[in-house]
C-alpha positions in Angstrom: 20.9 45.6 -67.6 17.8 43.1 -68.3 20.6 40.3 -68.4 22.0 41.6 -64.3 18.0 41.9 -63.1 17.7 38.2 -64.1 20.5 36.9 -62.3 20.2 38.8 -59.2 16.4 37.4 -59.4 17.9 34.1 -59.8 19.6 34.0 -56.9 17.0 35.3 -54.2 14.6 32.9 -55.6 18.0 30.3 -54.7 18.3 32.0 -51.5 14.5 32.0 -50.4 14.0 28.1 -51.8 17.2 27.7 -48.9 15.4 29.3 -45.7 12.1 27.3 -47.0 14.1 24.3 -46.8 15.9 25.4 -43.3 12.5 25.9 -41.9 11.3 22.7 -42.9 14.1 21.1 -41.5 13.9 22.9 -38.6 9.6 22.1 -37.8 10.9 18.4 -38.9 13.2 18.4 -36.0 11.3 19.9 -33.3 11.1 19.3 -29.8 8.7 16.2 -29.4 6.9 17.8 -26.7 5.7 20.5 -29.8 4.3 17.8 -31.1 2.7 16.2 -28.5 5.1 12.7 -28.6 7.9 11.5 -26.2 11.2 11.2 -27.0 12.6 7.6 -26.5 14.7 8.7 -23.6 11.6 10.0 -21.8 9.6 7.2 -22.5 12.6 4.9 -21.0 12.5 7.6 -18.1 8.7 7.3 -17.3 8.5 3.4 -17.7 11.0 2.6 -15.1 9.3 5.6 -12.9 8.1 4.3 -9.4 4.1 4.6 -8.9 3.4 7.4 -7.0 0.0 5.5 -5.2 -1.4 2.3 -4.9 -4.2 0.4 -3.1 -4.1 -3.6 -2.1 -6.6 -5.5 -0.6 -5.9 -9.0 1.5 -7.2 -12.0 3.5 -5.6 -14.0 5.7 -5.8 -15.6 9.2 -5.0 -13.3 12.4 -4.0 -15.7 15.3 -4.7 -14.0 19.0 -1.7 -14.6 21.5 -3.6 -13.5 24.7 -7.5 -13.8 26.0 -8.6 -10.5 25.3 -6.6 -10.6 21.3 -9.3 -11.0 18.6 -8.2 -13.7 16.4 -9.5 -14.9 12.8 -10.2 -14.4 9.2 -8.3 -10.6 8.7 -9.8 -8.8 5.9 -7.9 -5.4 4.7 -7.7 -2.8 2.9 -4.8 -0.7 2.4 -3.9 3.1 0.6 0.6 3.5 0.1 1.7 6.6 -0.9 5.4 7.2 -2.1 7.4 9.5 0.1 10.9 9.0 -1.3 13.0 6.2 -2.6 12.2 3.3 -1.6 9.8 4.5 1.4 5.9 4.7 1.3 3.5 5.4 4.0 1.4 2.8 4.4 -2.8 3.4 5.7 -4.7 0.7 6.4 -8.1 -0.7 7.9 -8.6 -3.8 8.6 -11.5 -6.5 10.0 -11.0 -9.5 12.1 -14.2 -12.0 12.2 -14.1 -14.5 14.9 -16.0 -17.4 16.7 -18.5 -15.9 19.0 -18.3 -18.2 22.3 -18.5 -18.0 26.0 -14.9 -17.8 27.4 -15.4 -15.6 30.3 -16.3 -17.0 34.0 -15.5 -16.2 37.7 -12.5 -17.6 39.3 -12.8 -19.2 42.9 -11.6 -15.4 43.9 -14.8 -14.0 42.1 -12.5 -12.3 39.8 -13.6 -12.1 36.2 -11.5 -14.4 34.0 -11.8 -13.9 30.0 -9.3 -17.0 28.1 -10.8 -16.4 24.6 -9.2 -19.1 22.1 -6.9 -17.5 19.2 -9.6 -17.5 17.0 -12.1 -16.1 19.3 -13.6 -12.4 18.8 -14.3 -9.6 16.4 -12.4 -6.7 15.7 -11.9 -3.5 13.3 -8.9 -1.2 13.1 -7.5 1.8 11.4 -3.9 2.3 11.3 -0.8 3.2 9.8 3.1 3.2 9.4 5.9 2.8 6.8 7.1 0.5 4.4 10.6 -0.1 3.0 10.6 -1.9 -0.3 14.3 -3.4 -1.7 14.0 -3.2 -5.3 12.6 -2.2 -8.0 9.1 -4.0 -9.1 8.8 -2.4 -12.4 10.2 -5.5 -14.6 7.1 -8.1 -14.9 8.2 -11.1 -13.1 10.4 -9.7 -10.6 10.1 -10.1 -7.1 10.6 -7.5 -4.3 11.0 -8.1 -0.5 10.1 -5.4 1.5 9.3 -4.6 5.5 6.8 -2.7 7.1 6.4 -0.8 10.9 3.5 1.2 12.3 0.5 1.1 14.6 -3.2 0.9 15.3 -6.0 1.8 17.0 -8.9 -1.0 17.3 -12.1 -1.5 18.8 -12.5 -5.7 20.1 -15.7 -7.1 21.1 -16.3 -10.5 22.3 -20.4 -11.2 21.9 -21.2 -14.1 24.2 -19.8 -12.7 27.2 -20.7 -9.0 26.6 -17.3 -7.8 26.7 -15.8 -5.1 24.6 -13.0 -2.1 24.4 -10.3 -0.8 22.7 -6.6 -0.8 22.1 -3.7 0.0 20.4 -0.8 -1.5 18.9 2.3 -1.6 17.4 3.0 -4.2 14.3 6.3 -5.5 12.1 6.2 -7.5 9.7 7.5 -8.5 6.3 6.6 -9.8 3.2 8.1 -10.6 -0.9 5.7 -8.8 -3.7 5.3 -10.4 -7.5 5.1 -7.9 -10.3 2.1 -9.5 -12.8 2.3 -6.2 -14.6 3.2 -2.5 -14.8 0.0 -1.9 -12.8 -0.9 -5.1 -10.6 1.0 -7.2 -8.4 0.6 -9.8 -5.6 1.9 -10.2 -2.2 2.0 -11.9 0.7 3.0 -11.1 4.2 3.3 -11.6 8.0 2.8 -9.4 10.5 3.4 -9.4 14.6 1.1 -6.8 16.5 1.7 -6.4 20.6 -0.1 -4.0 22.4 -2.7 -3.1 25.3 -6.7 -2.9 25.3 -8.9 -2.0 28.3 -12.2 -4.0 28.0 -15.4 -4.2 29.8 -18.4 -5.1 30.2 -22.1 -6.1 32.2 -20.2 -8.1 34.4 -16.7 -7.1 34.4 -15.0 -3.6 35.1 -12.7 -2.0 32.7 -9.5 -3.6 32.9 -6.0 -3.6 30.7 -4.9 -6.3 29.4 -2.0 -7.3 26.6 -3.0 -7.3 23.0 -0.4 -10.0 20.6 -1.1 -11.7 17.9 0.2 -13.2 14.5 -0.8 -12.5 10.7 -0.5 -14.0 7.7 -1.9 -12.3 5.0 -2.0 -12.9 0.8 -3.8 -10.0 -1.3 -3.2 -8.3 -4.6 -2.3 -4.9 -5.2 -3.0 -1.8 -8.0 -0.8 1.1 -9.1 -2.7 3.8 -9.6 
């Protein structure tokens, strides 16, 4: 009877050794997320994963088209957010610095005449729109064309001859984006704006005019 104790002993203490093994093998081979690591495939997933946000800043020249367009150095800052595939919306504010001279006079009809140069004014503008990038920017090197449409509202002041008001606008433009790195990039685009502004001023009653203009812009831009 001792001898059959012994060998049913024997083989439970087989038997447990085999679940002790199965468990081991079985916390060895556990879900990476259990232990806080990423698979391979996951890692592939999230590296060629689109940014969700990202800010860019540029400077560039804004050319006015029309006497009452505020043209010059453009400075701007811009917030994209991802929307889906390949479209973003697209926020933006903006600065325009410049010359500050006297372009304004009376005609021989005593009408009040502004003929500001293209690079003539000062100007600040919040806007927005959409932009449609086509390709992926997530391999370092590549370059990505995209396009861009929207609108904004602006406020234009021309100093030296006290005249000033506001307008809005609709813009289009494109522009081809360099990926530096998974997180930074550089750009550079060019955009057309037309719209309408009523200005004013001491000597001259608020009156519409056309807003147009040119830009071309260089900047850099961060994936958050």
């Amino acid at each position: 009877m001792f001898g059959v104790l012994a060998v049913l002993g024997g083989v439970a203490t087989a038997q447990g050794e085999g679940d002790a093994a199965a468990t081991a093998t079985t916390t060895t081979t556990a879900s990476p997320e259990w232990r806080g690591q990423r698979s391979a495939d996951e890692s592939a997933v999230l590296a060629i994963a689109p940014a969700d946000h990202q800010l860019a800043a540029s400077l560039g020249i804004a050319l006015g088209m029309t006497g009452q367009t505020p043209g010059g150095l453009r400075v701007q800052g811009e917030y994209d957010r991802l929307l889906t595939g390949p479209w973003w919306l697209a926020l933006h504010a903006a600065a325009v610095f410049g010359a500050d001279e006297r372009a304004c006079y009376f005609d021989r009809a005593d009408v009040f005449q502004c003929d500001h140069g293209a690079t003539d004014g000062l100007g600040l503008a919040l806007g927005g729109g959409v932009l449609r990038s086509f390709g992926a920017g997530g391999r370092t090197g590549a370059f990505v064309p995209y396009a861009r449409a929207g609108g904004e509202l602006s406020l234009v002041d021309f100093g030296a001859d006290s005249v000033s008001g506001v307008g809005v606008a609709l813009r289009a433009g494109a522009g081809v984006r360099w990926t530096m790195s998974e997180r930074l990039g550089l750009f550079g685009e060019g955009v057309l704006g037309l719209g309408l502004a009523s200005l004013g001023g001491e000597r001259k009653d608020p009156d519409s005019g056309g807003l147009a203009w040119f830009e071309a812009r260089f900047g850099v831009a961060f994936v958050l």
